[in-house]
N, C-alpha and C positions, 0 to 999 in steps of 0.2 A: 848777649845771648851766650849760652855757656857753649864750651866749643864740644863737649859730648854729646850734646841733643842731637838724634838723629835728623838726618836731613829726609823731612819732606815733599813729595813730588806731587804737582796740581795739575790739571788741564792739560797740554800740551805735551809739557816734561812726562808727565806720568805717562800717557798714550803714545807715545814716539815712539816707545818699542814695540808693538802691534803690528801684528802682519799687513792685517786687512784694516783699508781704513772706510771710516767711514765720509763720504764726498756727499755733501748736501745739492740735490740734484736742481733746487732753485733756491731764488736768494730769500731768507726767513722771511716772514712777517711780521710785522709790528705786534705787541701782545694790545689785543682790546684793551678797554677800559675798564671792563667789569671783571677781566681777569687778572688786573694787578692788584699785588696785596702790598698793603699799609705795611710801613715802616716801621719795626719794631717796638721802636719809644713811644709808639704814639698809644700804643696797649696800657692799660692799668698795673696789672702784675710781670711785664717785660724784665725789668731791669730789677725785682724780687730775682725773680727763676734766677737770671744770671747771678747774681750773688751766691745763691746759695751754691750753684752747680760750682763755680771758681772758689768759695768757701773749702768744699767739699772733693776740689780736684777731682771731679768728674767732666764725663766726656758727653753730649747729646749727639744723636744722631742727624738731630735738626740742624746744630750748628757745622759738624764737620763735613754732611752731603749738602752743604748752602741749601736749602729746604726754604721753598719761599714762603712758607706759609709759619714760619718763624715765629711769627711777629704773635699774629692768631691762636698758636697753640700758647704760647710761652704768654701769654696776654691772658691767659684763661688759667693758667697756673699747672698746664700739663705741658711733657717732653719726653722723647725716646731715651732714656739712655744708651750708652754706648759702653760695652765694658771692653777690657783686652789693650786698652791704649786707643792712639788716633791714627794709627799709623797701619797700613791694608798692604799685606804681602803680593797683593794682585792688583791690574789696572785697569777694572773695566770702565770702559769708556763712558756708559751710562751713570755712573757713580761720582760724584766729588769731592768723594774720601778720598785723602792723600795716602799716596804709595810712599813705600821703603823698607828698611830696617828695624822692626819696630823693638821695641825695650823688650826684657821678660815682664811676665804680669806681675802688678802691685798688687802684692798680699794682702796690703792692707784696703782696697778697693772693695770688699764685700761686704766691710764695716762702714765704710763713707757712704754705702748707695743704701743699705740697709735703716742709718741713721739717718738721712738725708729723706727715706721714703717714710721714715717714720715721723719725721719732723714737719712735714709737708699733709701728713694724712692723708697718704692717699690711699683711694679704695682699689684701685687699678694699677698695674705697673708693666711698662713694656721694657723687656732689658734686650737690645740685640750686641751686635760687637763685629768689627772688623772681621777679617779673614783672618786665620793664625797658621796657616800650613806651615809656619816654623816649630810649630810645637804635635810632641806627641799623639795629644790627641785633640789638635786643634783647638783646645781651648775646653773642651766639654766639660774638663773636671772644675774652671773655676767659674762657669759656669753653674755646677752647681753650688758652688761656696756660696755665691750670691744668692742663690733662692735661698739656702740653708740660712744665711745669715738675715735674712728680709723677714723667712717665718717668724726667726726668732725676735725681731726687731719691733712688728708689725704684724700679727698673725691673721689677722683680719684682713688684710692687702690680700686679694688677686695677683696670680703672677702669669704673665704670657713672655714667653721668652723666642724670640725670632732670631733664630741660629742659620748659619753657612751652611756648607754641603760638608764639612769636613772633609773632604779631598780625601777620600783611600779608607778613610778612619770611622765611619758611619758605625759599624759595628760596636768602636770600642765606647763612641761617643754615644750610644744609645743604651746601652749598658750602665753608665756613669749616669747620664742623666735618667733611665729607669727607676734604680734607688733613691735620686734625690727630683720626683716629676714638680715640673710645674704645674699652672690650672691649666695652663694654653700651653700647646707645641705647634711653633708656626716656623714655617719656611717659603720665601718667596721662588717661586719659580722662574718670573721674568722673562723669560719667553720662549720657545719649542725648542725641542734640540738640535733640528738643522739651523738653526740662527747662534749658537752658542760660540763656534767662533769669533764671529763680526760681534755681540752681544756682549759675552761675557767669559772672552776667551779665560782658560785654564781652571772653566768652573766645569762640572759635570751634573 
């Protein structure tokens, strides 16, 4: 491992710094049977997808929230992408996206996902991304590099892009992405804002 790669923080590490925690008030239950899902490999197009995404040094959102349902989508030949790196300036607990330090954006990332969606045909494209409150404006402008680069890739592709809250920056980040819109503007909520603390502290 090269000794620049920033360090990322999983499960425990990541949520350790949290004020409030969360204490499960009985012991889990076992997951039924009808609700576990197959094992990745056991899919037709599984071990495609992954090719091309590591080809392509791209990031899914399937793969870095452990997403169980992996197997299923990535088996059918669809995936979230993930742009901005793998690396989430925030730790919510809900999430198992690794925290840290994350790189500056790869410039050249809107040409890999661009090429990649184009090589794939797809008709659809979901692009979301980490949290970036390290940067200006949270990421909105490369954000739209990638729709930019997708039209131009792909024109025919749908694009829904599922962005963060931009922390402070909403203004500049809806300005930026105004000029360059998607077909879809989606943001998860994830739950009331008396819960945002325990939930999804340092989001708003």
């Amino acid at each position: 491992m090269s000794s620049d790669k920033p360090h990322k923080q999983k499960g425990e590490a990541k949520t350790a710094r949290i004020p409030i925690k969360v204490v499960p008030a009985a012991v889990p239950l076992k997951k039924p049977s009808w609700i576990r899902a197959r094992a990745g490999n056991s899919h037709a197009r599984f071990g495609e997808v992954k090719r091309i995404l590591r080809d392509a040094a791209l990031h899914t959102v399937c793969e870095e929230a452990s997403c169980p349902n992996i197997g299923e989508c990535f088996g059918k030949g669809t995936a979230t992408f993930m742009i901005l790196g793998d690396l989430c300036t925030r730790r919510c607990p809900f999430c198992d996206v690794g925290h840290g330090k994350p790189l500056p954006p790869d410039p050249q990332e809107p040409a890999h996902l661009a090429q990649t969606v184009a090589a794939m045909q797809l008709n659809y494209v979901v692009v979301t991304s980490v949290d970036r409150d390290d940067l200006r404006d949270g990421g909105a402008q490369h954000f739209a590099d990638c729709i930019r680069a997708v039209r131009e890739a792909s024109p025919s592709t749908r694009i829904e892009i599922l962005v963060p809250d931009f922390r402070g920056r909403l203004g500049l980040a809806v300005d930026i992405l105004t000029a360059t819109p998607p077909d879809v503007f989606n943001h998860n909520l994830e739950t009331v804002p008396r819960l945002y603390r325990q939930a999804r502290p340092g989001a708003d």
